[in-house]
VEXVEX-845162 format. One record per atom (N, C-alpha, C): residue in one letter; x, y, z. Coordinates in pm, whole numbers, padded with zeros to 5 digits, always signed. Layout:
<vexses>
AXYZ;...
</vexses>
This chain:
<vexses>
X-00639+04147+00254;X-00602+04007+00256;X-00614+03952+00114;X-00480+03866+00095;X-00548+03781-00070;X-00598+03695-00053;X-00695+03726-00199;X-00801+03548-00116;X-00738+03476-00184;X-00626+03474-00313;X-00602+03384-00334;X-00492+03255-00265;X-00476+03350-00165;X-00371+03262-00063;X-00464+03191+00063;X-00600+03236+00064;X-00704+03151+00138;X-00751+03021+00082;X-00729+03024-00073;X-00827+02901-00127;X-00726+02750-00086;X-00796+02658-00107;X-00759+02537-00031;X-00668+02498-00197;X-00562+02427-00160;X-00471+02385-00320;X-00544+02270-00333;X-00557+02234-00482;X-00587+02121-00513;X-00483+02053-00591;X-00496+01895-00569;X-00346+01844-00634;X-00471+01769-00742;X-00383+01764-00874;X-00410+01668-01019;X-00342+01534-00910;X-00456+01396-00947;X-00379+01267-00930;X-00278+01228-00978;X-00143+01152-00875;X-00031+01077-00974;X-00114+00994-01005;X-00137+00971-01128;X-00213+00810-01176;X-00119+00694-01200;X+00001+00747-01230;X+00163+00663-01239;X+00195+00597-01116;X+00231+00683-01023;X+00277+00632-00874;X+00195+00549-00836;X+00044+00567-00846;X-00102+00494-00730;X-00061+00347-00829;X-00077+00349-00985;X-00074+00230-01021;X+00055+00143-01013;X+00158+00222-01010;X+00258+00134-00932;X+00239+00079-00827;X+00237+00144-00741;X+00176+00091-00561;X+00079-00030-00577;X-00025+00025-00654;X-00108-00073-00655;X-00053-00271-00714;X+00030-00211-00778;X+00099-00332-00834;X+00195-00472-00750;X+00248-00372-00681;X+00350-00364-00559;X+00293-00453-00465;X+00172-00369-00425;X+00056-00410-00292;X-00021-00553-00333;X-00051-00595-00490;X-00071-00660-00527;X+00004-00810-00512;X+00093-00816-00546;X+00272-00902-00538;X+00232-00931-00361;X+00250-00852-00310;X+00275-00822-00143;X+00123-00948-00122;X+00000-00923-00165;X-00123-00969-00113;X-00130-01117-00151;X-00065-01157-00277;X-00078-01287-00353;X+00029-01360-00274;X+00153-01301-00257;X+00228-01381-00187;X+00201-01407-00031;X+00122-01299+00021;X+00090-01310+00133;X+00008-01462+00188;X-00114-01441+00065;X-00176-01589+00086;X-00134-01696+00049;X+00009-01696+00023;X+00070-01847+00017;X+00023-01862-00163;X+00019-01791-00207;X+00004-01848-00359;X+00113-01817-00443;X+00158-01861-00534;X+00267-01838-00606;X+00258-01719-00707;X+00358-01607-00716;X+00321-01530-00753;X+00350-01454-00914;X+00232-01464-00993;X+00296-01508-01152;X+00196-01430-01217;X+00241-01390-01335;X+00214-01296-01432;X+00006-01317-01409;X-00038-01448-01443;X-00180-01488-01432;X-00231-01452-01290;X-00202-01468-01178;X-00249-01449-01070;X-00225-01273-01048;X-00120-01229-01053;X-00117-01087-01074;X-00249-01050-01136;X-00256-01098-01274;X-00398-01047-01360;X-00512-00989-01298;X-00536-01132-01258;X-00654-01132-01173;X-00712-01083-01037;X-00572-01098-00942;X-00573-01024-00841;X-00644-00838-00872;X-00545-00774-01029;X-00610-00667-01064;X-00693-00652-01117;X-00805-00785-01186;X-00857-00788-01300;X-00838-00669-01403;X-00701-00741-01460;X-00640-00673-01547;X-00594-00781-01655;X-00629-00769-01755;X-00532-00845-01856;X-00342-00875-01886;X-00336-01023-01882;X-00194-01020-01910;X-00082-00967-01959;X-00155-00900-02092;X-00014-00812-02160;X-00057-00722-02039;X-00107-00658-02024;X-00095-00525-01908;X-00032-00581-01814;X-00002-00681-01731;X+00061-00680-01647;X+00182-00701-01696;X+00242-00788-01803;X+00364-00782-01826;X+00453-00676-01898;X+00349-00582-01954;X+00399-00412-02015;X+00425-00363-01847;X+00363-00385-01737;X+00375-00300-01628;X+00493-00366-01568;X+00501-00524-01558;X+00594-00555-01515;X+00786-00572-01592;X+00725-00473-01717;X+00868-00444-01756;X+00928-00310-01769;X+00817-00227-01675;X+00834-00103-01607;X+00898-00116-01489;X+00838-00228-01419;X+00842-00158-01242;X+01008-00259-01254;X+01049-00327-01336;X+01180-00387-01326;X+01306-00333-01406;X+01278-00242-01483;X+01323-00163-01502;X+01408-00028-01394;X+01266+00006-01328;X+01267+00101-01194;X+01363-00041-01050;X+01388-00136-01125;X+01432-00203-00981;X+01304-00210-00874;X+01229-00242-00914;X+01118-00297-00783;X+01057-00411-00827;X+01061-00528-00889;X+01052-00636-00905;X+01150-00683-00978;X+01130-00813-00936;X+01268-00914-01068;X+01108-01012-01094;X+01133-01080-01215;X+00994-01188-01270;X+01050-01198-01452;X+01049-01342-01427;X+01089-01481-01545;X+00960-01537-01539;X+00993-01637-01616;X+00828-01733-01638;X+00828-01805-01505;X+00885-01816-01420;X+00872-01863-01301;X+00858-01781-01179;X+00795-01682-01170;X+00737-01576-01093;X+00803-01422-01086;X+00714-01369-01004;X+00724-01234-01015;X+00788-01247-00817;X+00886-01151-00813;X+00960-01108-00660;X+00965-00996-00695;X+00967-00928-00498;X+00998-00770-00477;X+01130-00759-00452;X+01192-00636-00581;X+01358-00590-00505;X+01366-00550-00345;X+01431-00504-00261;X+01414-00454-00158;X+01336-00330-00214;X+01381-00189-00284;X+01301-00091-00294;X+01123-00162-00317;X+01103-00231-00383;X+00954-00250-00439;X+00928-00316-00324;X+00967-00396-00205;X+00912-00446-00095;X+00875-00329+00014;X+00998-00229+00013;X+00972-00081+00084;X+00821-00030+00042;X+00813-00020-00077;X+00653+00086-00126;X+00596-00009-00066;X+00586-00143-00055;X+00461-00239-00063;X+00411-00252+00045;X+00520-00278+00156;X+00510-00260+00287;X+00413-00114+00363;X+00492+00011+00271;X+00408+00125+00341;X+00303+00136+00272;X+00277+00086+00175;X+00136+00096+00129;X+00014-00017+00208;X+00067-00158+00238;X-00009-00228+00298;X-00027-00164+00432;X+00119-00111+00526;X+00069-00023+00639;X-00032+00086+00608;X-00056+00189+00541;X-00152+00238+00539;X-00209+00200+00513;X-00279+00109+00467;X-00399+00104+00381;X-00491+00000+00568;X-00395-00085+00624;X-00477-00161+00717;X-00431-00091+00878;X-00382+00081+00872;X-00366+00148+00999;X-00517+00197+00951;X-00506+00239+00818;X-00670+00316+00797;X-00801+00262+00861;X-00812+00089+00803;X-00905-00014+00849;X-00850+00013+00993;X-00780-00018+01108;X-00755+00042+01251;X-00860+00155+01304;X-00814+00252+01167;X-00833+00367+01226;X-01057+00388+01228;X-01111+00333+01093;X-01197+00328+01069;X-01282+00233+01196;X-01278+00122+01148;X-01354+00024+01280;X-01316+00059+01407;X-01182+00076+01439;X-01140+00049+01664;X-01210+00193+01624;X-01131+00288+01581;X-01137+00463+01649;X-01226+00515+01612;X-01259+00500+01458;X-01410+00571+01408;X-01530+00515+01411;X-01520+00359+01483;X-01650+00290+01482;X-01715+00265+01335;X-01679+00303+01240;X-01758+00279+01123;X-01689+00186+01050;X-01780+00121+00934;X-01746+00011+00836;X-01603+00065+00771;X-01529-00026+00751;X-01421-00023+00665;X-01467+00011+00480;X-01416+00089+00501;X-01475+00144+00312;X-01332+00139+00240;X-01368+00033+00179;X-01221-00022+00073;X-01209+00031-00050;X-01303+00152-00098;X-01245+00223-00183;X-01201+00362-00118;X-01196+00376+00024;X-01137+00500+00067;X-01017+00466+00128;X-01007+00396+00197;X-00899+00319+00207;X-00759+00294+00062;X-00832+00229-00068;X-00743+00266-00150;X-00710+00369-00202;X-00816+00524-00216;X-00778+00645-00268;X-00735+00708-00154;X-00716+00693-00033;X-00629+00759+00083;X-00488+00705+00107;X-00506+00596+00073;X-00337+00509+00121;X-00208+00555+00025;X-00249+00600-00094;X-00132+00644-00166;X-00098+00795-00110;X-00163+00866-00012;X-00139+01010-00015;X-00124+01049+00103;X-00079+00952+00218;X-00037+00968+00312;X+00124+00936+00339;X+00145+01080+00400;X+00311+01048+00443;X+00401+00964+00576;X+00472+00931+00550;X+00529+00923+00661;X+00541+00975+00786;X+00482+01088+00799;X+00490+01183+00902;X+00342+01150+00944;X+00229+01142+00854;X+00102+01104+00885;X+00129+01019+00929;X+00189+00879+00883;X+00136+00764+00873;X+00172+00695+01037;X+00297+00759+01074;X+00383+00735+01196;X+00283+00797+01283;X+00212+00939+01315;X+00119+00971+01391;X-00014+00923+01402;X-00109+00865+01297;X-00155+00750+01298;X-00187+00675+01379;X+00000+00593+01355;X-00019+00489+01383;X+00027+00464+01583;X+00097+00547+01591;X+00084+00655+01752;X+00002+00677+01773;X-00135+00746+01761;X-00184+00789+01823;X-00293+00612+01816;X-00295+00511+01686;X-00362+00396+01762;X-00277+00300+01825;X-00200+00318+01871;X-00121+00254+01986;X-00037+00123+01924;X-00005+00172+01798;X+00134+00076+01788;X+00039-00070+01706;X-00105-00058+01643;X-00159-00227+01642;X-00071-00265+01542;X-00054-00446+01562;X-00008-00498+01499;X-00047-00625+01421;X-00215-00598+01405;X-00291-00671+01339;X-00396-00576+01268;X-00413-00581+01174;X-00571-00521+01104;X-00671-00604+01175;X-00772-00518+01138;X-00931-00574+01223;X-00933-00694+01134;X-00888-00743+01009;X-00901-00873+00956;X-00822-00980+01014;X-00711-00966+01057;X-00638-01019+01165;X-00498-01048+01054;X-00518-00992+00969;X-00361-00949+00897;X-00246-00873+00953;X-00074-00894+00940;X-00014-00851+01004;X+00015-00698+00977;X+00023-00597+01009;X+00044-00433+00964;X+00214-00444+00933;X+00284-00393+00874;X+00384-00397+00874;X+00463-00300+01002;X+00568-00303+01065;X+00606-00223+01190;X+00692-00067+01085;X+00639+00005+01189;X+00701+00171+01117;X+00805+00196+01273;X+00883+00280+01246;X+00988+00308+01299;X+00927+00344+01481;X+00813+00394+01419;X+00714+00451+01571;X+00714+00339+01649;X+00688+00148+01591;X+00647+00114+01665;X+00752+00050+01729;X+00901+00008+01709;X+01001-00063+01761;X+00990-00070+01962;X+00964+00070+01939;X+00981+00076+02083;X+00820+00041+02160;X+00753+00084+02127;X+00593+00067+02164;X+00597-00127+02159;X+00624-00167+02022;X+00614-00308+02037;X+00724-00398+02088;X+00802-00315+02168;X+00926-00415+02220;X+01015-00481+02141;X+01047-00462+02002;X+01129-00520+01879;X+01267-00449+01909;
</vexses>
């Protein structure tokens, strides 16, 4: 037998992709709470400094996933897509942690797990916790294709 076909693969982090997402998910959370969503509140949301957000935000608009003038930052449809499946994972996880695993919600596993789950995970998941359509915070999950029919949409 080779053992080298036994050992478990290890992946190097995208550090590119997660901090995109993270950016994305960011936009998604500020606008969520009704606040207007702008280069300063971005900042802080990451506690990150301004030029960094506006060097990032003349990346991710570039890539077509935001449009942002001095009068706020918006998601293209693609940058609303990542943001969406990133907020779904990240609050099927919180689901999955408190209802199914009984334990505390751990929000830095939650953020280093949510970028590295697929679609194929994320849909079984969210099947096997029955379609919720609230996080244990009482935030809305975004709906995945699994749940149309489970939630009657």
């Amino acid at each position: 037998m080779d053992s080298l076909n036994d050992d478990e693969v290890l992946f190097v982090g995208t550090a590119e992709a997660e901090h995109t997402e993270m950016y994305l998910k960011a936009i998604w959370h500020i606008r969520e709470k009704g606040d207007d969503v702008k280069i300063s509140t971005i900042a802080k949301r990451l506690n990150v400094r301004q030029p960094s957000v506006v060097q990032m935000l003349k990346k991710l608009a570039v890539r077509e996933l935001v449009k942002y003038n001095k009068a706020g930052v918006s998601l293209t449809e693609s940058g609303e897509n990542i943001a969406a499946s990133m907020i779904r994972n990240s609050r099927l996880l919180e689901v999955l942690m408190e209802s199914a695993l009984k334990i505390d919600i751990d929000e830095e596993m939650v953020c280093g797990v949510e970028h590295h789950m697929s679609k194929q995970f994320t849909d079984a998941l969210c099947i096997m916790l029955k379609c919720p359509s609230k996080s244990p915070r009482g935030r809305d999950i975004p709906m995945g294709e699994c749940c149309k029919t489970s939630r009657g949409q």
